[in-house]
N, C-alpha and C positions, 0 to 999 in steps of 0.2 A: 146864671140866674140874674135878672137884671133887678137895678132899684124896685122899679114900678111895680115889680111881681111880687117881691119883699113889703111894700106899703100895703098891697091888698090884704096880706096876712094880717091877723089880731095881734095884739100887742105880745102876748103869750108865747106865741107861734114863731113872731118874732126873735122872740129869747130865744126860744128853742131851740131855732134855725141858729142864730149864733152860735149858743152852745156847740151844738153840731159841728159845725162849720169851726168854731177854736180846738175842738176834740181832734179831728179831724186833721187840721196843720201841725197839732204836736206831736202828732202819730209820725207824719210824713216827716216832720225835723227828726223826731228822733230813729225812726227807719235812716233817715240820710244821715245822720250823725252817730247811729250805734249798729249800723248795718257791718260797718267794716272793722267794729271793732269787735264784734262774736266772729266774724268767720277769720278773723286773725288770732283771735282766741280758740279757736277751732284746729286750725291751720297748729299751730304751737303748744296743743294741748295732744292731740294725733302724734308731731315728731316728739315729746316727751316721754311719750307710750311708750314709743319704738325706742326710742335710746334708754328708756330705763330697761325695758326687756334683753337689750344688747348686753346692758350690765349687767346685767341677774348671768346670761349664758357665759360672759368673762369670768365671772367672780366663779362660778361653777369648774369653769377649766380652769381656773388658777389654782381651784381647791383640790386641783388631780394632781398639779404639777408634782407633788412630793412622788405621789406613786409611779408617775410615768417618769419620773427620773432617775428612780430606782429601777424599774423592770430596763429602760437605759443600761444602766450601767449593768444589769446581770447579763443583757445580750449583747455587751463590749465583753464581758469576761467570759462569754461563749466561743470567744473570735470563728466568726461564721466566714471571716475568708479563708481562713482554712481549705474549705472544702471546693475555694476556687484554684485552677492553675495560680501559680505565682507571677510565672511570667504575662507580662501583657503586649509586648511586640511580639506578632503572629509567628515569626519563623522561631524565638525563643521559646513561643510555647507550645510550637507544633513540636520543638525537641524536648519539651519536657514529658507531655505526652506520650511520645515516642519510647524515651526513656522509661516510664513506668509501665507502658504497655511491655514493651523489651523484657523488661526484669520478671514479671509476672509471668511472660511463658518460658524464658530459659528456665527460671529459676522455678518450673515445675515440672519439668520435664518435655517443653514442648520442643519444636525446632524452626526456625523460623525462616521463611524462601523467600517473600517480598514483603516490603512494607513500606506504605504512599502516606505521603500528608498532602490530603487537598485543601483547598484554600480556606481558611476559617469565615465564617458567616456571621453577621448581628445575630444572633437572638435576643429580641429584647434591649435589656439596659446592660446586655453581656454581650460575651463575644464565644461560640461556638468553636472549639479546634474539634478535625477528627483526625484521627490515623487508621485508615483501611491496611490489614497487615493478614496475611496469606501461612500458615504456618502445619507441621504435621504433629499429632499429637494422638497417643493411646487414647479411649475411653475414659480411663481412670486418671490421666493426666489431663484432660479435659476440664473435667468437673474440677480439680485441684486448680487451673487457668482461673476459671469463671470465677470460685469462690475469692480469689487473693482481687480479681479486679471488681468484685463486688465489694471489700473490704476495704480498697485504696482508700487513701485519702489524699490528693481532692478525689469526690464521687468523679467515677469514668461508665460511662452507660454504655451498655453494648447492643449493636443494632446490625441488623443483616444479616445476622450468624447463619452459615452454610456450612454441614459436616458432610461430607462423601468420605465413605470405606474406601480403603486403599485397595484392598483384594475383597470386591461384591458379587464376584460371578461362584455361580451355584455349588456348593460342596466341598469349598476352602475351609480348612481347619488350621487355627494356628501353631504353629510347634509348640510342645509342651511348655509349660511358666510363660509363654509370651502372649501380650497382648497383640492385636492388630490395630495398627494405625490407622488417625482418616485428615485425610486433607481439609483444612478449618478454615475458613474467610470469612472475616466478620469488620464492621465499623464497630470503634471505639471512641467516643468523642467526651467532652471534657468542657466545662464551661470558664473563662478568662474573663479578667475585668477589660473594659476597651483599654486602649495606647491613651495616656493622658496627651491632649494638645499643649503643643506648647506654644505659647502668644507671643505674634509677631513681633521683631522687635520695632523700637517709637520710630528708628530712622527708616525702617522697611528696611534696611541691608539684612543679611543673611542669618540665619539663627547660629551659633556655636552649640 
């Protein structure tokens, strides 16, 4: 707007246009001078939101801690490893395995012809043993096996189970009070905690 065009105007018009014109720069100072202090007010009003709501959800879990400390400690007085092997180096607990599966059919009348431990697997945050075992056993000694290895503790699962009769050709009778055997193969497997590592030592020489 230049002078010349401002003189043409009435004296009124003049004011006016001033007015205007001073309205106008105090807008744009205080845009340039309170522009950045709302969106820093913004900015800090946004992360206050968030970190008080962070605290409301603390304060909330902190208000549990009593109870979850307790249900803690009733499932430390449940001792849930119990139910795992004890041993955790594979060959120690492929023979403890062994061992319960062992006791379970002599000790019910079974007999026993083979019995393999294949290599244990990860499952998981565990460690898998099985022992595949071959053995001869009545009907009624049978069902006596399953039940005692249903009841073990640690749990041992039993998987593959194969019964074939010993005498299945046509018009076998057993002799009087006897039962008839049948040859059993089944996996028996059993869940271990891993082999804790042990950390190398500082100099790198050898572990003891």
């Amino acid at each position: 707007m230049t002078p010349g065009f401002a003189a043409r105007l009435s004296p009124a018009r003049q004011r006016f246009l001033a007015v205007g014109l001073l309205v106008v720069a105090v807008v744009a100072l205080l845009a340039l001078v309170l522009g950045p202090v709302v969106l820093l007010h913004r900015h800090y009003g946004s992360a206050i939101d968030d970190l008080t709501d962070r605290l409301e959800r603390y304060r909330r879990v902190a208000a549990q801690a009593p109870e979850l400390r307790q249900a803690l400690e009733v499932l430390k007085g449940k001792d849930g490893r119990r139910f795992f092997l004890k041993n955790t180096a594979p060959n120690l607990a492929s023979a403890e395995l062994a061992d319960l599966v062992r006791g379970a059919i002599e000790n019910n009348g079974g007999r026993i012809t083979t019995s393999q431990s294949p290599g244990p697997r990860d499952d998981g945050p565990f460690r898998q043993v099985t022992v595949n075992v071959q053995f001869f056993a009545t009907t009624p000694a049978l069902a006596k096996i399953l039940r005692a290895l249903d009841g073990q503790v640690p749990y041992l699962v039993v998987d593959n189970l194969t019964v074939r009769p010993l005498n299945a050709f046509r018009g076998f009778k057993p002799a009087p009070g006897q039962e008839p055997e049948n040859n059993v193969q089944m996996d028996v497997s059993a869940l271990a905690y891993p082999e804790a590592v042990r950390p190398a030592p500082a100099d790198g020489g050898p572990t003891k």
